[in-house]
Each structure stands twice: as structure tokens, then as C-alpha cells.
C-alpha positions as CSV (number, residue, x, y, z in Angstrom):
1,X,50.3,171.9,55.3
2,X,46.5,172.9,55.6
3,X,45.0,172.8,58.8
4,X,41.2,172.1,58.9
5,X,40.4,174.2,62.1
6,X,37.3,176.2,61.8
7,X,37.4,179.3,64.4
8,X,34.7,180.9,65.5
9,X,35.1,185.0,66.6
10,X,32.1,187.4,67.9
11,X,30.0,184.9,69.1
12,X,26.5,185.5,70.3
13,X,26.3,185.7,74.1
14,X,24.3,183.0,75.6
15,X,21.2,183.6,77.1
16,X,19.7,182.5,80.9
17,X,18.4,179.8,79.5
18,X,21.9,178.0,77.6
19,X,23.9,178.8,81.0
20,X,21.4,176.6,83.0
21,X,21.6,174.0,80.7
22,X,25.4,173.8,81.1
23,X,25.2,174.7,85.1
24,X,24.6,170.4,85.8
25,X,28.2,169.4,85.8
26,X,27.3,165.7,86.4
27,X,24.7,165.8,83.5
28,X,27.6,167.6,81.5
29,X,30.3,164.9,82.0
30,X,28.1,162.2,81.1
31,X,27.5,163.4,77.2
32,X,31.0,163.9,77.3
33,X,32.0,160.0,78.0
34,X,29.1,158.7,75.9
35,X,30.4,160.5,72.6
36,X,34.0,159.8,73.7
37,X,33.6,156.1,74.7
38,X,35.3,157.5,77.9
39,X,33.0,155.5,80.5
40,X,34.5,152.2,79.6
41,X,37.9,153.6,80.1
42,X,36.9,155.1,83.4
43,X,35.4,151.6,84.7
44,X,38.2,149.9,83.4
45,X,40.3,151.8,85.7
46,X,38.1,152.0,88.6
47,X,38.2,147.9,88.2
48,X,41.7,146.9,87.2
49,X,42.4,143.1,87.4
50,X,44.0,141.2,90.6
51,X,47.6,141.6,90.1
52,X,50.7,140.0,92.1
53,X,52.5,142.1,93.9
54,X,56.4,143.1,93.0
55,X,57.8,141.8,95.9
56,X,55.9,138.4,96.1
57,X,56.8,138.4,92.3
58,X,60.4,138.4,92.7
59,X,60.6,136.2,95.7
60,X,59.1,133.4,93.9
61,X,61.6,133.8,90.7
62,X,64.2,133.9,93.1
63,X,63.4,131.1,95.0
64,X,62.9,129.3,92.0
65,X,66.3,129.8,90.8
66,X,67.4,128.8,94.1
67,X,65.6,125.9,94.0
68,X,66.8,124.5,90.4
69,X,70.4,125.2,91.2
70,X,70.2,123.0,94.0
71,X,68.5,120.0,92.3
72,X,71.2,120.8,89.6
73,X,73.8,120.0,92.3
74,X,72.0,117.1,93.4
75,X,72.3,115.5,90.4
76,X,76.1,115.7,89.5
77,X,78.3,113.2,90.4
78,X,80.5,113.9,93.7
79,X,82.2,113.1,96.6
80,X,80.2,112.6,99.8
81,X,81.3,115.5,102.4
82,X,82.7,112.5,104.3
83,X,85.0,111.5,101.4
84,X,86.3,114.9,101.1
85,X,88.4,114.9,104.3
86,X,91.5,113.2,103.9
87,X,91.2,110.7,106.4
88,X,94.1,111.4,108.8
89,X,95.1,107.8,111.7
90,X,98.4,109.7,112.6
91,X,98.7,112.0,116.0
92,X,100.7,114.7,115.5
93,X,104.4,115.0,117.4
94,X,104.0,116.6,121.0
95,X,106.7,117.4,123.2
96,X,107.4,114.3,125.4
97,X,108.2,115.6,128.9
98,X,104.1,117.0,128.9
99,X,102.8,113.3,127.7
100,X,101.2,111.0,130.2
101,X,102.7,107.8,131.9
102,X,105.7,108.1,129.2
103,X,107.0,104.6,128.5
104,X,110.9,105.8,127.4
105,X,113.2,107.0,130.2
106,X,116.7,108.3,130.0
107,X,119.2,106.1,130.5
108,X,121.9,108.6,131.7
109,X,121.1,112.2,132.1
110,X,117.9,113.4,131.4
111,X,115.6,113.4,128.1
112,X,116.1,115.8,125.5
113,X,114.8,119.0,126.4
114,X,113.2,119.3,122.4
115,X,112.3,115.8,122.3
116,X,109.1,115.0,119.8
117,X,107.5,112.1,119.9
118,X,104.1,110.5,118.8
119,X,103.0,106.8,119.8
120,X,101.6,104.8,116.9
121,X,99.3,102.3,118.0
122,X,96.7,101.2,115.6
123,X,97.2,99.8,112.2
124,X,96.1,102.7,109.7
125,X,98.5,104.9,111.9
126,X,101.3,102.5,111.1
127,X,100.3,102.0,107.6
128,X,100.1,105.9,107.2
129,X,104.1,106.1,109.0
130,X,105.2,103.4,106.5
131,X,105.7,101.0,109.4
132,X,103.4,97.7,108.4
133,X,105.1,94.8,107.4
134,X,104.2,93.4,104.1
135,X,103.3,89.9,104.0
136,X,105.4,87.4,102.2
137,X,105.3,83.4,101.6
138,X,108.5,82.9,103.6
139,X,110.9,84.6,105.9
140,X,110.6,86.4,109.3
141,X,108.7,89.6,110.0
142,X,108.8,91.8,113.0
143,X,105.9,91.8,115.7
144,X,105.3,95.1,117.2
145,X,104.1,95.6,120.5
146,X,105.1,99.7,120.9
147,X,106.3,101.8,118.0
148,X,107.6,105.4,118.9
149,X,108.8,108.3,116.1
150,X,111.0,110.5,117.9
151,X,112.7,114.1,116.7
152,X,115.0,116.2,118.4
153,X,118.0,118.1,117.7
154,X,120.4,116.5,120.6
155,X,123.0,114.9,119.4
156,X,123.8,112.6,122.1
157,X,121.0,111.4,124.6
158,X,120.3,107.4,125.7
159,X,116.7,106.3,126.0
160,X,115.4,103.4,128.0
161,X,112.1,101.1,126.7
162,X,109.8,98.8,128.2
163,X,110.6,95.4,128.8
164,X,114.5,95.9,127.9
165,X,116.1,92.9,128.5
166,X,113.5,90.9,127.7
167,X,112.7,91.5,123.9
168,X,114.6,93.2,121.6
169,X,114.5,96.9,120.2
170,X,114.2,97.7,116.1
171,X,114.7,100.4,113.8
172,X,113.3,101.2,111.0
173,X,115.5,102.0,108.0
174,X,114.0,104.3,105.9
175,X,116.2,103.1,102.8
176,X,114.9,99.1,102.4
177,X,111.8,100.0,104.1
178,X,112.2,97.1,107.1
179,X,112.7,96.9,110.6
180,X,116.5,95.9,111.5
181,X,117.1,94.4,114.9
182,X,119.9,97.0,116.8
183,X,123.1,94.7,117.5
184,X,124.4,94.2,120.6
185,X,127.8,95.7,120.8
186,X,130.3,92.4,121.6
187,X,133.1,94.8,123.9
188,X,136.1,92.4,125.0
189,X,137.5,94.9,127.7
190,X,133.5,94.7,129.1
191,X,133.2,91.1,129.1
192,X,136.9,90.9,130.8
193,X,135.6,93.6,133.3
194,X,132.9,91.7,134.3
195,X,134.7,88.3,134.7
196,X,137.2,89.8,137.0
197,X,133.8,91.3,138.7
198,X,132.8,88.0,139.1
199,X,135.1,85.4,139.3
200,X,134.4,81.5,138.7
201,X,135.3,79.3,141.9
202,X,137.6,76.7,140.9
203,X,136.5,73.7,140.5
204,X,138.0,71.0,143.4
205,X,140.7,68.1,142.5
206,X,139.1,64.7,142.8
207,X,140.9,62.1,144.5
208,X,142.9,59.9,142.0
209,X,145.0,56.4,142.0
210,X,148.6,56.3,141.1
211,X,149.1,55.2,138.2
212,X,152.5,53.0,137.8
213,X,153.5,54.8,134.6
214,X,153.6,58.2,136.6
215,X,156.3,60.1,138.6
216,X,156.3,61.7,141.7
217,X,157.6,64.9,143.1
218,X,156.9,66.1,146.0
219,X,157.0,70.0,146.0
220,X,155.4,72.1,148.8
221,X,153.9,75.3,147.7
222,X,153.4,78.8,148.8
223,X,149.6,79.0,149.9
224,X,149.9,82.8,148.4
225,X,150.3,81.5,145.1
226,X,148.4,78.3,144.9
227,X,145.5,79.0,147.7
228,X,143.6,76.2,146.4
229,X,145.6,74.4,145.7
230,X,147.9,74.2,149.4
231,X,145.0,73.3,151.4
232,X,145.9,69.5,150.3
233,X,148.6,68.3,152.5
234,X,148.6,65.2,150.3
235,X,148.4,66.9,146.9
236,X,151.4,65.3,144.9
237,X,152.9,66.6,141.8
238,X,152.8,63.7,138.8
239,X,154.5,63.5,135.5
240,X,154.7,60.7,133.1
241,X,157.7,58.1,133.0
242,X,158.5,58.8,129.3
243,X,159.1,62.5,129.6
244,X,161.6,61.8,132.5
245,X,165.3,60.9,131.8
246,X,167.1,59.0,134.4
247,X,169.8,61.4,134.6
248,X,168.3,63.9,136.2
249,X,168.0,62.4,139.4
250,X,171.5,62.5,139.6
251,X,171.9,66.3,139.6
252,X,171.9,68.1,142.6
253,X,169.1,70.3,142.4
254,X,169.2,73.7,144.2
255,X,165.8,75.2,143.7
256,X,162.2,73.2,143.0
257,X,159.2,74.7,141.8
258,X,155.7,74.8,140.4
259,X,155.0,77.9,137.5
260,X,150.8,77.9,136.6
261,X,150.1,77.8,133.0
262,X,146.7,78.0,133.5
263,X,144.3,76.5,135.6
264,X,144.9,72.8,134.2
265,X,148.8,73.4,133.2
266,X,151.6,73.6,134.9
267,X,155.6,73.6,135.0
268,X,157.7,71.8,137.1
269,X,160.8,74.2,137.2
270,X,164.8,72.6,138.7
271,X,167.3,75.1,138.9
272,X,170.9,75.1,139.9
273,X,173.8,77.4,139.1
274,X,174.9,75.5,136.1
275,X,171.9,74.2,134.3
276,X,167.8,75.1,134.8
277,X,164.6,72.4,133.2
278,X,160.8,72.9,133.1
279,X,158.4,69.6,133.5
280,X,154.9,69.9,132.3
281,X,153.0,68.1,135.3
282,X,149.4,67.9,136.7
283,X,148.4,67.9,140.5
284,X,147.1,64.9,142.2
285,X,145.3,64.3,145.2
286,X,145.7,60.3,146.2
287,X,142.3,58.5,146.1
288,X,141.0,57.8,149.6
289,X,137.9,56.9,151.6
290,X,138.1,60.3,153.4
291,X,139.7,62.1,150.2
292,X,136.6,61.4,148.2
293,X,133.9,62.4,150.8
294,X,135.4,65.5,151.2
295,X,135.7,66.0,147.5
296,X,131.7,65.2,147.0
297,X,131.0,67.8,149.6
298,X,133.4,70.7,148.1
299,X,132.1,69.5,145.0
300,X,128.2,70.1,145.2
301,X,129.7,73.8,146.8
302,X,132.0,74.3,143.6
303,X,128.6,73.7,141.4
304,X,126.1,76.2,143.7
305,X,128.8,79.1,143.4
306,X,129.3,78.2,139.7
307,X,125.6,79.0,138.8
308,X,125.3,81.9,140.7
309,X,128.1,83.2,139.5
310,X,127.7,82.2,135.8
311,X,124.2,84.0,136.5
312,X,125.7,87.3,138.2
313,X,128.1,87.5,134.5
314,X,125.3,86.7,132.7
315,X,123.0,89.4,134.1
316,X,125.5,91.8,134.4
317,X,126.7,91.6,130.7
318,X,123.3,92.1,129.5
319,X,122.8,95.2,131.4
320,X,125.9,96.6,129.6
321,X,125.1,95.2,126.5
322,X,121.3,96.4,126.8
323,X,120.3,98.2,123.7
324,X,118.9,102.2,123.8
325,X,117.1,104.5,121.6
326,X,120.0,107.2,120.8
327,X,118.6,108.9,118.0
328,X,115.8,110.3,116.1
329,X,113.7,107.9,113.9
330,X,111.4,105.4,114.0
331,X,112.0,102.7,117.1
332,X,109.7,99.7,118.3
333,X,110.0,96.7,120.2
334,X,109.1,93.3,119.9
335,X,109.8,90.1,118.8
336,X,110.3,87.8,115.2
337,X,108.2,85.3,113.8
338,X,107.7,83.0,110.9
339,X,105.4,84.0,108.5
340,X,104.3,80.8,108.0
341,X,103.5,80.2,111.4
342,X,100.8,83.1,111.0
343,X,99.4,83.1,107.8
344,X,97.1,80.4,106.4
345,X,97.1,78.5,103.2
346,X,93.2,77.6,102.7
347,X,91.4,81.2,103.4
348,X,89.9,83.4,100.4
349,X,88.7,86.6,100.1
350,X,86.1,88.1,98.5
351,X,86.0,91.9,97.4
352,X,82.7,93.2,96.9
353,X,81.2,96.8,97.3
354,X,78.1,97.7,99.5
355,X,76.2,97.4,96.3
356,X,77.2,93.8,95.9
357,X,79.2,95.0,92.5
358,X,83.3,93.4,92.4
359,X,85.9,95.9,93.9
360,X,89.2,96.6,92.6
361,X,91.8,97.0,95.6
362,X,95.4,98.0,95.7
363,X,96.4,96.6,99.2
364,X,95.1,95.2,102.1
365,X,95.8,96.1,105.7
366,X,94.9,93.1,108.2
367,X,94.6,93.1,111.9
368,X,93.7,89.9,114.0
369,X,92.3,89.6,117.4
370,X,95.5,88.7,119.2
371,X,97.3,91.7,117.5
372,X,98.9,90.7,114.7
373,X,99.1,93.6,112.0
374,X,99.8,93.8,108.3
375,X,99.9,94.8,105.0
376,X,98.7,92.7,102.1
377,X,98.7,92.7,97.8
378,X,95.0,92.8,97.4
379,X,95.9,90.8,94.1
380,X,96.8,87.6,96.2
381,X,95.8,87.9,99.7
382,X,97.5,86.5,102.6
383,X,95.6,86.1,105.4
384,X,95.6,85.1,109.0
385,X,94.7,81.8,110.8
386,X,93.9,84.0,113.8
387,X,90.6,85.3,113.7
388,X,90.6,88.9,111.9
389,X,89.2,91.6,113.7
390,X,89.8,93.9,111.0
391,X,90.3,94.5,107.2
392,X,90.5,97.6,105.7
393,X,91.8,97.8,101.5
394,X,92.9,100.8,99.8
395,X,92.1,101.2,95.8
396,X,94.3,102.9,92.8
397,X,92.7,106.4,94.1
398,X,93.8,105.8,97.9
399,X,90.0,105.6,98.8
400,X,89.8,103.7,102.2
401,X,87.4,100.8,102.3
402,X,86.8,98.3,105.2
403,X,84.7,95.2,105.6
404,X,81.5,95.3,107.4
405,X,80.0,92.2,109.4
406,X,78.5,91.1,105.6
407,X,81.6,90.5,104.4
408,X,81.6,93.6,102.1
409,X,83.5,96.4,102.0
410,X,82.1,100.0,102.8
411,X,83.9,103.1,102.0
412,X,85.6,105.7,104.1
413,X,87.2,108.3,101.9
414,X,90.3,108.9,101.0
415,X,93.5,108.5,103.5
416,X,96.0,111.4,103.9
């Protein structure tokens, strides 16, 4: 490879006059640039262009990117953040000695000591517990007026409830999915208890004529025995004729007496040491002026005592008989009524969407201002002649919708 340098040795020294030429360094520089093009280089850097800086640089691309990844989001299809929460009506169990103005009371004892409860008062809550009737076209349904889901682990406790006596208490079985009315336990040896607790007065004899087809014996009684019966001096015992043979009035009777049957039977009993015959007779008290005033007056005292007593048995029986909550589940109480007597025949509904577009719903749940609450097939509705106060429907995806003052229905989100 040839290379085309020409060197130069033993120069001539420069003279006075060369080394002043060169001594004007400014003068010197600018030959340079103007044979090297060098002065258009030099102003271009002494002048650059405006430039951005780094930072503000990135910032912007960054906040761009921000930017298009949030109109991206926009525009997809989702859920509001409303609709994302599972809508939840249900109160969760608390321990039911530290809850307020508690409505169930032990009956015997005291409550469970691990006794869970939660009050369910509003119609989503029940619907959530599984506790809303479902409407039919005929048939009974049960009214709720308190509902209560208890736990504990006792095994034996007795619980008391609002208004006992007056309406009666329901459980829910879980297996049909219905509210069963708890039966009254029908005890025998109770109802016998409470008879001989109290006692019916017996009722007075009223004052009769003798007939001529009737015979008369004449037995006095021991007031021990027969107490209400030995106050009548006059009381005569009567058989008829035709049960009678003549023959016995020729016997010489050692021993006559009455034997109660019950209180409207009675034996007449002859005894002597050969022979012994029973009588089925009836008392009678002979009719008099004086006989029947008296009787009027013991009579309108027979019927006072009966009704207080017949009140006392009555009251009394119930209180035994009264049903209690003895176990965990699902309890309420209430009453039972007709469907038909609530629903109507001639009302229609129409399902429509905020956007006026038609909705598809699963099931309705109703609630009417005097407290009836529901569950309907969206399909064919039944609704209320009482004035609704609220309608909420559920669709195939469990989104909640209810009906706003337009008539159509808004959406919630989704229930739990």
C-alpha cells in the first residue's frame, strides 16, 4: 500500500518577518476555517436548535400512555363498581344475651349461654334466608310478623315469644321449603290435672211433677257422699213402674241405698242376707211454688260459677299447652290467610328497564303497605290488592332490580 505523504527535512529557518505573520492567532484561525468550511460548523454549534428537554420528554409519553389506557378501560364493557358488591339484606348472627330489648325469653331456666340469633325483618333479608312465601292461586300462606334464626349447641332450653297465646308460632322446614304450624301437644293426664284444679259446680235439680207411671222410694242419704244432693229434704228417689216387679215389696229389706254412676246415674241398691238388687233411678225434687224460686236463684249462681270456671280450664290449659321455641332453626310467628283474600285478579305488570327496553325477570319479591310480603314467578305475576310499597325482581344472573316511581325497574347489582 503506497502512501502519498511528502516530508519535508532541513527546512529553511524562518525569518523576523514569516514569524510575525503567524504571531496573529485570531487572523491565523480564520484562514484555517475558511479553507476548512469549519465556521459553519462552529456557528452551527454555537446555535443549536430549541430542543425539549429529557424529562419533559418522557413525562408527556408517559402520560400519554396513561392516558390511552384509561380511555381503553372506558370503553370496555363492565360492571358498575356498585354492581360488583354482592348485595348482602342479611345481619350476621350475634350473641343474643348483648342484643337490645330481646323479644324471646326463657321459659324455664335461663337462655342458652351460646345462643345466636339474627332478626330478619325486611323482605330481601327473608328472601335471601329462604323464608318468603311463594304465591299460589289457592291455599293458605303464612303471615309473618317476627321471624328469628337461632343457633346454639344446647340441647335442651325453652324459649318464650311475643304475643304467645294469642297467635301461633311456625317453623320452617328446611326439606319442603314451608312454614309448619308447631302442634299443640293434646296431654290427657294435663287436661285431667287441670279439671280436678278446677272443678265444674254441679248444676241444681229443678223442681219436677210426679208422674203416675213413676215409683217412689224414699232413701235418706249421707250428706258426705251426696253433699248436693242432701240439702233437699224433699228430694225423692223415682223409678219407672215397668222396671219394678211387685214382688219385691214383699221382701224384707235389710239395707237401702243409693250408688252414683255418674252425675246423672244412679243405683238403687236392697240388700238382705239371702238375696241383694240394683235399681237404675234418678233424683227428684217435687215441683213447688217455693221449690222453683229457689231453683231460679241457685240456678243463675250454677251458670256464673260455670263460666268462670270453664274460663279458669280454659286459660289454664292453654298456658300448658302454649307452644316454645326449643331448638335451633328458623322460628316466626303469625297468623294464616287465604291467598285469595290478598292477591287480585285484574292487576298487570309491566317489566321495562330504565332505558324503556323489555326486561327479562326470574322472580318477583312484593311488599304492600300493610306488610304483606312475597315472592312471585315473574312469568305470571301475582300481585296484591293492597297498595304495593315495593317490588324488587331478580333476573337469570341474580342481578337485583326494583321499580322506581315510573313504573320501571332500575338496577342494583347482584344479590349475595
Amino acid at each position: 500500500m503506497n502512501n502519498n505523504y511528502k516530508i519535508e527535512r532541513d527546512l529553511p529557518p524562518l525569518s523576523s518577518d514569516k514569524i510575525a505573520q503567524h504571531q496573529d492567532f485570531e487572523a491565523l484561525m480564520g484562514q484555517f476555517e475558511a479553507q476548512t468550511g469549519q465556521a459553519e460548523k462552529q456557528q452551527a454549534i454555537e446555535e443549536p436548535k430549541a430542543k425539549t428537554p429529557a424529562a419533559i420528554r418522557y413525562g408527556l409519553g408517559a402520560g400519554m400512555a396513561i392516558l390511552l389506557a384509561i380511555l381503553t378501560w372506558w370503553m370496555l364493557p363492565k360492571e358498575s363498581a356498585k354492581n360488583q358488591d354482592a348485595l348482602n339484606f342479611l345481619a350476621e348472627y350475634e350473641q343474643y344475651a348483648a342484643q337490645a330489648a330481646s323479644p324471646l325469653q326463657a321459659a324455664q331456666g335461663e337462655l342458652p349461654a351460646d345462643l345466636l340469633c339474627r332478626s330478619i325483618q325486611t323482605p330481601l333479608a327473608m328472601y335471601q334466608a329462604g323464608l318468603l312465601p311463594l304465591a299460589q292461586t289457592s291455599g293458605e300462606f303464612f303471615w309473618q310478623n317476627g321471624v328469628w334464626q337461632l343457633q346454639t349447641k344446647t340441647e335442651n332450653f325453652q324459649m318464650d315469644w311475643p304475643q304467645k297465646g294469642e297467635q301461633q308460632l311456625y317453623r320452617f322446614n328446611a326439606a319442603n321449603q314451608s312454614w309448619q304450624p308447631v302442634a299443640k301437644t293434646e296431654d290427657p293426664a294435663l287436661k285431667a290435672q287441670i279439671e280436678a284444679e278446677f272443678p265444674l259446680p254441679k248444676k241444681p235439680l229443678a223442681p219436677e211433677k210426679l208422674k203416675e207411671n213413676m215409683q217412689v222410694f224414699n232413701v235418706d242419704l249421707d250428706a258426705r257422699e251426696f253433699p248436693t244432693l242432701a240439702q233437699y229434704k224433699e228430694l225423692l228417689w223415682v223409678a219407672p213402674k215397668s222396671k219394678i216387679k211387685s214382688d219385691w215389696f214383699e221382701v224384707n229389706w235389710t239395707d237401702i241405698s243409693i250408688q252414683k254412676q255418674d252425675e246423672l246415674h244412679y243405683l238403687l241398691q236392697l240388700k238382705n242376707k239371702d238375696q241383694k238388687l240394683s235399681l237404675a233411678v234418678q233424683p227428684l225434687i217435687p215441683y213447688t211454688q217455693a221449690s222453683q224460686a229457689r231453683y231460679q236463684k241457685e240456678l243463675a249462681q250454677y251458670e256464673e260459677k260455670l263460666a268462670a270456671q270453664k274460663e279458669q280450664r280454659t286459660l289454664a290449659l292453654a298456658k300448658a299447652q302454649q307452644e316454645l321455641i326449643q331448638e335451633p332453626g328458623s322460628w316466626a310467628y303469625g297468623q294464616t290467610t287465604l291467598w285469595q283474600e290478598v292477591l287480585a285478579t285484574d292487576k298487570t305488570l309491566s317489566l321495562k328497564s330504565e332505558t324503556g327496553q323489555p326486561l327479562t325477570l326470574q322472580e318477583l319479591i312484593i311488599e304492600t303497605e300493610d306488610g304483606l310480603a312475597y315472592r312471585s314467578s315473574a312469568q305470571q305475576p301475582l300481585l296484591p290488592k293492597a297498595k304495593i310499597k315495593n317490588i324488587w325482581g331478580l333476573d337469570a344472573q341474580n342481578q337485583l332490580w326494583q321499580q322506581q316511581a315510573n313504573g320501571q325497574f332500575k338496577a342494583l347489582g347482584k344479590l349475595k
